[in-house]
Residue frames as qw, qx, qy, qz and C-alpha x, y, z in Angstrom:
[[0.000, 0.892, 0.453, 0.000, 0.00, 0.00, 0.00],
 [0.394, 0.219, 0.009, 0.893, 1.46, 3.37, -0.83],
 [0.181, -0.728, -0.492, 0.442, 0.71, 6.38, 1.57],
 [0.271, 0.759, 0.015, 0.591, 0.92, 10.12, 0.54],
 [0.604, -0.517, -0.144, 0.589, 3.25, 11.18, 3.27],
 [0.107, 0.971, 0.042, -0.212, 4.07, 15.71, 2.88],
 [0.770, 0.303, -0.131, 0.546, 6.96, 16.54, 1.03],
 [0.254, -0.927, 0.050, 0.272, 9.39, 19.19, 2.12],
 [0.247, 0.379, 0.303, -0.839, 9.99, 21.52, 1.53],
 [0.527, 0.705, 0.433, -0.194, 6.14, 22.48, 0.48],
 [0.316, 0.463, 0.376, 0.738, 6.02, 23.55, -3.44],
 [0.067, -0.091, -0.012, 0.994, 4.83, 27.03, -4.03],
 [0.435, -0.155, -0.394, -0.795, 2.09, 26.10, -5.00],
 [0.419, -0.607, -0.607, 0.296, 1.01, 24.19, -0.90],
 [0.195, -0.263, -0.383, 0.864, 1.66, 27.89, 0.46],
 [0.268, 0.863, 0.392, -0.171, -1.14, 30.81, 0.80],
 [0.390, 0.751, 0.211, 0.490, -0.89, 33.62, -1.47],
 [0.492, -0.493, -0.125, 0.707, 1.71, 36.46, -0.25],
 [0.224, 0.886, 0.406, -0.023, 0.59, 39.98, -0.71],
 [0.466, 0.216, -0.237, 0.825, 3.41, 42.53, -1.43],
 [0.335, -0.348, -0.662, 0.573, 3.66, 44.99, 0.66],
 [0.091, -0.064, -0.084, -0.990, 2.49, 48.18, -0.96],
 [0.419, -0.383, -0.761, -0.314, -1.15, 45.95, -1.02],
 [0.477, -0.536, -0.671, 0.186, -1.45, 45.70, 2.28],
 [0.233, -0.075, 0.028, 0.969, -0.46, 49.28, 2.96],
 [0.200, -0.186, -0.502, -0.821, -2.94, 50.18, 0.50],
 [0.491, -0.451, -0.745, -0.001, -5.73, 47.79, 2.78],
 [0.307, -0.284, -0.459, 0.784, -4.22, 49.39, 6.10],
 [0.029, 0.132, 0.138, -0.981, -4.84, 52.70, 4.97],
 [0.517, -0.333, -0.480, -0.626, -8.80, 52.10, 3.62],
 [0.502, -0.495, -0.701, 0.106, -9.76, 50.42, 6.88],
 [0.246, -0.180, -0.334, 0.892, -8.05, 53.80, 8.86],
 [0.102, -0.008, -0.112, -0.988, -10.58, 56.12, 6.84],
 [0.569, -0.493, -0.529, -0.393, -13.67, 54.03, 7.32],
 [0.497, -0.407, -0.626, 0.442, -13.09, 53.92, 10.86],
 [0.090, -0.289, -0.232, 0.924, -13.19, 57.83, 11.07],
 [0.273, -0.144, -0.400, -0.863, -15.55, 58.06, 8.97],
 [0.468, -0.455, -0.754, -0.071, -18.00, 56.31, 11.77],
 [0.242, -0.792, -0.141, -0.542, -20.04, 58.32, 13.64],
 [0.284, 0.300, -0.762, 0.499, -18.81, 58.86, 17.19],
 [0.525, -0.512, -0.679, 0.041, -20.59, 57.50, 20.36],
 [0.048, -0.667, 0.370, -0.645, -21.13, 59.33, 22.74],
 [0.260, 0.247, -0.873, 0.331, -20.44, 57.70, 26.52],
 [0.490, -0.567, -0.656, -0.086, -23.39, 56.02, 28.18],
 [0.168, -0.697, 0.191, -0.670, -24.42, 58.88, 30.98],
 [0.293, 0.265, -0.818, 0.418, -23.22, 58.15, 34.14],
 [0.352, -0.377, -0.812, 0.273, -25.50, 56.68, 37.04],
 [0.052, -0.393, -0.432, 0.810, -25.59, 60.11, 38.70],
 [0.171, 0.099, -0.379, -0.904, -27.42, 61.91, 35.41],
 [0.488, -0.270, -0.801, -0.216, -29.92, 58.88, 35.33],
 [0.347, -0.493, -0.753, 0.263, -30.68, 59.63, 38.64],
 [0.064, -0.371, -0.361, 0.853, -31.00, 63.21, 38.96],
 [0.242, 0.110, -0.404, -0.875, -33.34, 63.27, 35.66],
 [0.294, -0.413, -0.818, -0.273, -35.43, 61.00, 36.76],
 [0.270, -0.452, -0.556, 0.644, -35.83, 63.11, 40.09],
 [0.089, 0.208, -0.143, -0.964, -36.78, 66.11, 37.85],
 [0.254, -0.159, -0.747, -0.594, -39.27, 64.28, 35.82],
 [0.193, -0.421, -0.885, 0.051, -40.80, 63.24, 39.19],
 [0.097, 0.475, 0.178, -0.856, -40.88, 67.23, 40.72],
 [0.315, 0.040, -0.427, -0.847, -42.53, 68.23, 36.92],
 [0.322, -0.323, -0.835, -0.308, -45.30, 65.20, 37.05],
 [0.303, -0.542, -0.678, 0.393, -46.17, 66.33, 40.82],
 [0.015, -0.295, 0.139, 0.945, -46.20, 70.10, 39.81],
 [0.289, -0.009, -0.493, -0.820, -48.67, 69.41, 36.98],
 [0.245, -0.596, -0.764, -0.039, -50.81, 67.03, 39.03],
 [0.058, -0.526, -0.579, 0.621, -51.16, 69.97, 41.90],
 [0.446, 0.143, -0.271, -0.841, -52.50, 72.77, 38.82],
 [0.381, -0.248, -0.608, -0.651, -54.75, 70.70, 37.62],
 [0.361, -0.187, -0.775, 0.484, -55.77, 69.91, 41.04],
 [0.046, -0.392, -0.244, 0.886, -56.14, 73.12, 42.05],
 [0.324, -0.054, -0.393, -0.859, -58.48, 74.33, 38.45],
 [0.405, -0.356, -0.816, -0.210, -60.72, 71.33, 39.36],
 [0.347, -0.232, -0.746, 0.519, -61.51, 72.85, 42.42],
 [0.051, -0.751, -0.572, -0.325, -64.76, 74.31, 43.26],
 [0.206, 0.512, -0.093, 0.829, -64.35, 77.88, 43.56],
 [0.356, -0.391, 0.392, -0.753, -66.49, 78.01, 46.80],
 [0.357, -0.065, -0.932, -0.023, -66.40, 74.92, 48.69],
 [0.499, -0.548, -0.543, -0.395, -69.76, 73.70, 50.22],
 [0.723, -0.510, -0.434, 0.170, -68.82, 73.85, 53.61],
 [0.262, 0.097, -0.214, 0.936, -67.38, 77.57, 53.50],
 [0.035, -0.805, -0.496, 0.323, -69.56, 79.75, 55.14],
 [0.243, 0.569, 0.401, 0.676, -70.56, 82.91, 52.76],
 [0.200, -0.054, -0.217, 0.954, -69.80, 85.97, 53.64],
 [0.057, 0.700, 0.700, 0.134, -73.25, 88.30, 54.27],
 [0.128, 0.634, -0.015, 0.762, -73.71, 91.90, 53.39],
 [0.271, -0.369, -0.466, 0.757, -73.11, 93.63, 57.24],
 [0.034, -0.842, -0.390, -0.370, -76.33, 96.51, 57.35],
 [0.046, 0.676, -0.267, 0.686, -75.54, 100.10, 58.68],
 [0.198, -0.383, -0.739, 0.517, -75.69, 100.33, 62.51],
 [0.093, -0.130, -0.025, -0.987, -78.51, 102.74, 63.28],
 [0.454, 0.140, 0.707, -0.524, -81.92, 102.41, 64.62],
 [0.705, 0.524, 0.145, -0.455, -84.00, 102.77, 61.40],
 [0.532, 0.088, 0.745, 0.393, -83.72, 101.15, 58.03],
 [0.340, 0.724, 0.156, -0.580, -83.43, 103.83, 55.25],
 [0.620, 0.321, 0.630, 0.341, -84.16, 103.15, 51.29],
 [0.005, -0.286, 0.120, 0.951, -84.17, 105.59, 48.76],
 [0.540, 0.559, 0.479, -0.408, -87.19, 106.49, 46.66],
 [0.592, 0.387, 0.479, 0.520, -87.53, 105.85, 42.52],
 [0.331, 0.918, 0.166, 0.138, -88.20, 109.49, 42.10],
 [0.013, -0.888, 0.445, -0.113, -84.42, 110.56, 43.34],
 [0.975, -0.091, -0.114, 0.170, -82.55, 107.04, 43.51],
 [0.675, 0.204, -0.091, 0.703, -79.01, 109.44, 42.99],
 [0.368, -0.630, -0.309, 0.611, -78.16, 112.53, 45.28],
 [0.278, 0.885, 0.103, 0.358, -78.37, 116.40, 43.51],
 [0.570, -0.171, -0.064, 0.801, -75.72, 118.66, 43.48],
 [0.368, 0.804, 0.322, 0.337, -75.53, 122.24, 43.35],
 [0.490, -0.161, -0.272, 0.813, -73.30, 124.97, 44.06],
 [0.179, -0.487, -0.207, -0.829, -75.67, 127.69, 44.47],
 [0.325, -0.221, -0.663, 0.637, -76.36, 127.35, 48.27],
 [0.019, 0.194, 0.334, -0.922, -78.33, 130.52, 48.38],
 [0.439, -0.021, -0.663, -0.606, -80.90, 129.25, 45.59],
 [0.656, -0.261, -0.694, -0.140, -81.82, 126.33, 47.88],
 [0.404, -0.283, -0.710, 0.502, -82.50, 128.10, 50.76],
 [0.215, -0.761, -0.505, -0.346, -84.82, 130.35, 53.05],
 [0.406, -0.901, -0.156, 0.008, -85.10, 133.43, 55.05],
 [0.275, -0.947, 0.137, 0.090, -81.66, 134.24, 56.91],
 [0.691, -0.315, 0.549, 0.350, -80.03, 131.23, 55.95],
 [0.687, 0.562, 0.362, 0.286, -80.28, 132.41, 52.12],
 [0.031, -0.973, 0.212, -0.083, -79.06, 136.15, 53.20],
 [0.596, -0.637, 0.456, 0.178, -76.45, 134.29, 54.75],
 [0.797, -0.068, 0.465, 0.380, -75.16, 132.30, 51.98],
 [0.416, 0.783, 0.146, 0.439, -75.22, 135.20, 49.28],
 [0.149, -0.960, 0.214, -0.102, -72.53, 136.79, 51.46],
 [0.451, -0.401, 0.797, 0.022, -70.70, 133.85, 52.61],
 [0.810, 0.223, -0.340, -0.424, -71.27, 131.20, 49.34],
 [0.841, -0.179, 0.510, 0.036, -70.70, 127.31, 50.02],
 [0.058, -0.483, 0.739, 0.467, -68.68, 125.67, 47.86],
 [0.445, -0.013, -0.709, -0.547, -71.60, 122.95, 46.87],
 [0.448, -0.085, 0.660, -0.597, -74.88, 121.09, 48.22],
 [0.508, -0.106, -0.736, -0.436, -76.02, 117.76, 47.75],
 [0.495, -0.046, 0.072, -0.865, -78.81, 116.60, 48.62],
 [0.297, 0.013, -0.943, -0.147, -80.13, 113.19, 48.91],
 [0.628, -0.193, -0.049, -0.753, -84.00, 111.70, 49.54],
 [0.350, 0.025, -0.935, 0.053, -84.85, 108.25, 51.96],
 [0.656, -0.340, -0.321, -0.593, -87.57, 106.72, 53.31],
 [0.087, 0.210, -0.892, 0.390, -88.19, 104.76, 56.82],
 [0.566, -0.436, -0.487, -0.502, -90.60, 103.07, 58.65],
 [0.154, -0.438, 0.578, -0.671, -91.43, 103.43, 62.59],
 [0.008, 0.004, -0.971, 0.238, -92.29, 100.35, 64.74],
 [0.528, 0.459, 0.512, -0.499, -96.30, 101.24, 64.42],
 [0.580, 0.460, 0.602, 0.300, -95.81, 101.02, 60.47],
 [0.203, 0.922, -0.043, -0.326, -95.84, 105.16, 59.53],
 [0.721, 0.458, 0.072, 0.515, -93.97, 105.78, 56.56],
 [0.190, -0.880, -0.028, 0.434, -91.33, 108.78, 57.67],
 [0.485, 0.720, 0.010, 0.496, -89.42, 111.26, 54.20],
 [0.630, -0.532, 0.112, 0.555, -85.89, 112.32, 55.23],
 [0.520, 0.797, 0.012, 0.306, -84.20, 115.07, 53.37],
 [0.569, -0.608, 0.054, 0.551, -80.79, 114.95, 54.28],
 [0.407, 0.861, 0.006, 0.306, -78.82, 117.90, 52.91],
 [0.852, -0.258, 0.075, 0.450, -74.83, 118.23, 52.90],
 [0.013, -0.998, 0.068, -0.006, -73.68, 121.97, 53.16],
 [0.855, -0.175, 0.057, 0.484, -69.63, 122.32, 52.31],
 [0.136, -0.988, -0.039, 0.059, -68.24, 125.61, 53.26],
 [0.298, 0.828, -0.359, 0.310, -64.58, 127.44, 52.78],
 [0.265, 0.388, -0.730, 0.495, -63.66, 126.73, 56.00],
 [0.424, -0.518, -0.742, 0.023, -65.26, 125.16, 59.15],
 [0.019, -0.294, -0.366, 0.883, -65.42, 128.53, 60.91],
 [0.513, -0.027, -0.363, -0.777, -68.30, 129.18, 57.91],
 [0.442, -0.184, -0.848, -0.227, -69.54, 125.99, 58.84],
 [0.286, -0.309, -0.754, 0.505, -69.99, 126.56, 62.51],
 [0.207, 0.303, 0.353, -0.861, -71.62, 129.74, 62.37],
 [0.467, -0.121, -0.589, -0.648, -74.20, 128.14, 58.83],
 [0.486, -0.246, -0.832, 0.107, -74.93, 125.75, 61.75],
 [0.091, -0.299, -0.634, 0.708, -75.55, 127.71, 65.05],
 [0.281, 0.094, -0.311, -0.903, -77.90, 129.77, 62.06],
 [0.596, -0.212, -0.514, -0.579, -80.13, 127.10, 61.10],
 [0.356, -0.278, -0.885, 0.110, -80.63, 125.92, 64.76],
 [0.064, 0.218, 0.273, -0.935, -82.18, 129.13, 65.74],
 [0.353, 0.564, 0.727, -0.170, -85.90, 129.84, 65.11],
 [0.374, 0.889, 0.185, -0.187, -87.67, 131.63, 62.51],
 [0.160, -0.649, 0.513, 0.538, -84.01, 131.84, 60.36],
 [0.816, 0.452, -0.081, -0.352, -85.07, 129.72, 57.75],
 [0.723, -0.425, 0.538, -0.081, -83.02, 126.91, 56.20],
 [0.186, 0.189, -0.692, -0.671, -81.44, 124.85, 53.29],
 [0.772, 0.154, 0.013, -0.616, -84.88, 123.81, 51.65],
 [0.399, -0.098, 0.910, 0.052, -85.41, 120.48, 51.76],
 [0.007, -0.077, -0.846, -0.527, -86.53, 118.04, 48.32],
 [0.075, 0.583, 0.806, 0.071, -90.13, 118.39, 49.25],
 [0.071, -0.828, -0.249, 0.497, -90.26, 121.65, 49.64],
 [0.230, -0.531, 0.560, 0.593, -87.69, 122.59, 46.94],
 [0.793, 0.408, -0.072, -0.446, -90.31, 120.62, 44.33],
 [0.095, 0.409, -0.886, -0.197, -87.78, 117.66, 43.76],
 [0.134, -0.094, -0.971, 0.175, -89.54, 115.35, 45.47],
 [0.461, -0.330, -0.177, -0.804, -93.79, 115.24, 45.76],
 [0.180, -0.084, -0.865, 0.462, -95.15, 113.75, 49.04],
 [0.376, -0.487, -0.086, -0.784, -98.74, 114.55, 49.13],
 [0.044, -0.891, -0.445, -0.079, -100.11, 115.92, 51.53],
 [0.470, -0.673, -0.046, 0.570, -96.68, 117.36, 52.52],
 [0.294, 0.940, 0.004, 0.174, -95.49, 120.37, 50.85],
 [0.124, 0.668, -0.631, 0.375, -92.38, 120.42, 53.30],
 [0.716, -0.205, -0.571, 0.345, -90.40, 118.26, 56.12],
 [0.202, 0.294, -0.379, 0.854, -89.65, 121.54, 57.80],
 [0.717, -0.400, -0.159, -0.547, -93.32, 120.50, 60.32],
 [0.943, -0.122, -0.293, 0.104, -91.58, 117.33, 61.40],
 [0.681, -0.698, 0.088, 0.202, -88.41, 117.33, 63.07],
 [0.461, 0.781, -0.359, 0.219, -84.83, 118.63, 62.50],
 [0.761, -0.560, 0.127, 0.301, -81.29, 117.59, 63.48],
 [0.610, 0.751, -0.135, 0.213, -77.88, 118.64, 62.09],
 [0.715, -0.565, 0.260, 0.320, -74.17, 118.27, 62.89],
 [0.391, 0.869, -0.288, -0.098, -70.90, 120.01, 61.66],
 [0.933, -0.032, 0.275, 0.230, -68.01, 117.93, 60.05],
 [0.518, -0.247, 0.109, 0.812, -65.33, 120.20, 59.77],
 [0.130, 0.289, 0.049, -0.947, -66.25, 122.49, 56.79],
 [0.416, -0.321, -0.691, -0.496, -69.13, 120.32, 55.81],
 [0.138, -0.073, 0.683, -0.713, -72.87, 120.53, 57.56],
 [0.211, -0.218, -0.929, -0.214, -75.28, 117.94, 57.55],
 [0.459, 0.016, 0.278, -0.844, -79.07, 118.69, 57.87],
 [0.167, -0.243, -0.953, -0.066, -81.74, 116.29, 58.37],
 [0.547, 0.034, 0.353, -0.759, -85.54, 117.05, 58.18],
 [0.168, -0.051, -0.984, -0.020, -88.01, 114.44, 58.45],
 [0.509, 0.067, 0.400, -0.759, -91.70, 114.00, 58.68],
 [0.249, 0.051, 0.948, 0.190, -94.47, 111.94, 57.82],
 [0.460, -0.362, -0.517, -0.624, -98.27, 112.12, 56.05],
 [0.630, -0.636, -0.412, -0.167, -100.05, 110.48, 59.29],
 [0.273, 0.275, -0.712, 0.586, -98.95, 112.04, 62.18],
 [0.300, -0.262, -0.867, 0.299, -99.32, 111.45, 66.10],
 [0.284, -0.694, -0.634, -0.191, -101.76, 112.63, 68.06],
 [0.570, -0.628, -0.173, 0.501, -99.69, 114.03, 70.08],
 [0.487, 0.828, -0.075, 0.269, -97.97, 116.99, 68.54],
 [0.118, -0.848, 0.493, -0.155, -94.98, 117.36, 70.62],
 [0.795, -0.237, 0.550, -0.096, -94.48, 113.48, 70.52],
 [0.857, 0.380, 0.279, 0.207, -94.56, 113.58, 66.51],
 [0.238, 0.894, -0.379, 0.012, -92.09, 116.56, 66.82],
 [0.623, -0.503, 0.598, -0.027, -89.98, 114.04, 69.46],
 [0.812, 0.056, 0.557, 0.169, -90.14, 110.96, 66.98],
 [0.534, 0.822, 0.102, 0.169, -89.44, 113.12, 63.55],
 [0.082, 0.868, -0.489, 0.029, -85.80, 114.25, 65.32],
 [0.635, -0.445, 0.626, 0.074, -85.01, 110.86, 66.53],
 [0.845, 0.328, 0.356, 0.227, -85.18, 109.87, 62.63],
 [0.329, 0.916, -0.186, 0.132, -83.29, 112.76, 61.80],
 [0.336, -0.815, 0.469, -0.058, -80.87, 112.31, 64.10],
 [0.851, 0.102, 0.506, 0.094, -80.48, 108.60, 62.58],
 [0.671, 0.628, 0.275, 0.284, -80.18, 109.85, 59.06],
 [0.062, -0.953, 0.261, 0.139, -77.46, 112.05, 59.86],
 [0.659, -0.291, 0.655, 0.229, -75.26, 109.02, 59.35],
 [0.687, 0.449, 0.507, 0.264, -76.26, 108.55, 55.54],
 [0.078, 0.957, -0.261, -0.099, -74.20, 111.91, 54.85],
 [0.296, -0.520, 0.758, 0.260, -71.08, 109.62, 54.98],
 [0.696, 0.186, 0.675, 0.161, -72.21, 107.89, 51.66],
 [0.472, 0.655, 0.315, 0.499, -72.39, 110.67, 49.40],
 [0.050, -0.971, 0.032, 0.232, -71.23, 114.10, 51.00],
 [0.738, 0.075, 0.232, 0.629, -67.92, 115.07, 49.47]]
């Protein structure tokens, strides 16, 4: 039996092919320029980044739950107690009347008034009077008409002596809305029957007549009750004097 046993040395033609060297050179340098020419990675982010972006994500998610929270929420929860409108102190309860719902102005002072107190004001002029018209009612049902009237003088030294004027008798007075035609109230023609009060407020001075259509039997009782509403309605001067 005849084996095939290797010769040596191998022919040229057992070895691999040998490249020269400029070849491989040629290889070398094509593999260098694809490699740069691949994009570069950037380096996986480090443990801490991962954790401090998820911690943001978690602040933003809880941020957007509490808004919408909050919009959903009912603008007056059932169990608040609602504020209620707080009424004036004062004894009565006064309304105004449709025929004058908004105080008059005028600066003619001596126009809207009588007897000593007109002499007086065409020497000494105010600077303006308003005027304002309210109703009340007294614990037996009477209807009582308030004309309160808001005198504002130069200085309060005018004021004090317009005042110590109209509390004197028979000097006349500023004319009040029924009397003045603003305001019709039959059977009255005037409040100046009923009862007067007035107080000075630096160089402003607040009058207040008041009467009613039925009065009392008493006449010095319906003068009595006609100042205690005046004397009430002196307060409603701090809504519109000025």
């Amino acid at each position: 039996m005849t084996q095939n046993l290797p010769r040596f040395p191998p022919r040229p033609t057992d070895t691999a092919p040998l490249y020269p060297a400029d070849e491989l050179m040629k290889l070398q340098s094509i593999m260098d320029n694809r490699q740069g020419q691949l994009p570069h990675q950037p380096p996986p982010p480090s443990r801490r980044s991962t954790w401090v972006g998820k911690a943001l994500a978690l602040v933003g998610v809880a941020v957007v739950s509490g808004f919408v929270w909050w919009v959903l929420q009912p603008s007056d929860p059932v169990d608040q107690p609602v504020a209620q409108p707080q009424k004036t102190a004062g004894e009565f309860e006064f309304t105004t009347v449709p025929q004058l719902p908004e105080p008059v102005k005028d600066s003619d002072c001596a126009a809207h008034a009588s007897g000593q107190t007109s002499t007086f004001f065409k020497t000494t002029p105010c600077l303006q009077l308003t005027r304002a018209f309210y109703t009340a009612k007294l614990p037996d049902g009477r209807t009582v008409y308030s004309s309160v009237s808001v005198v504002k003088m130069r200085t309060a030294e005018e004021a004090k002596a317009l005042r110590e004027l109209t509390q004197k008798d028979g000097t006349g007075n500023v004319k009040d809305l029924v009397l003045d035609k603003a305001i019709s109230v039959p059977p009255l023609t005037t409040l100046a029957n009923g009862g007067y009060a007035s107080e000075q407020r630096d160089q402003q001075v607040v009058i207040v007549e008041s009467d009613s259509p039925v009065k009392s039997a008493d006449a010095l009782a319906h003068n009595k009750e006609m100042k205690k509403v005046s004397a009430d309605a002196i307060r409603l001067a701090s809504s519109f004097g000025g």
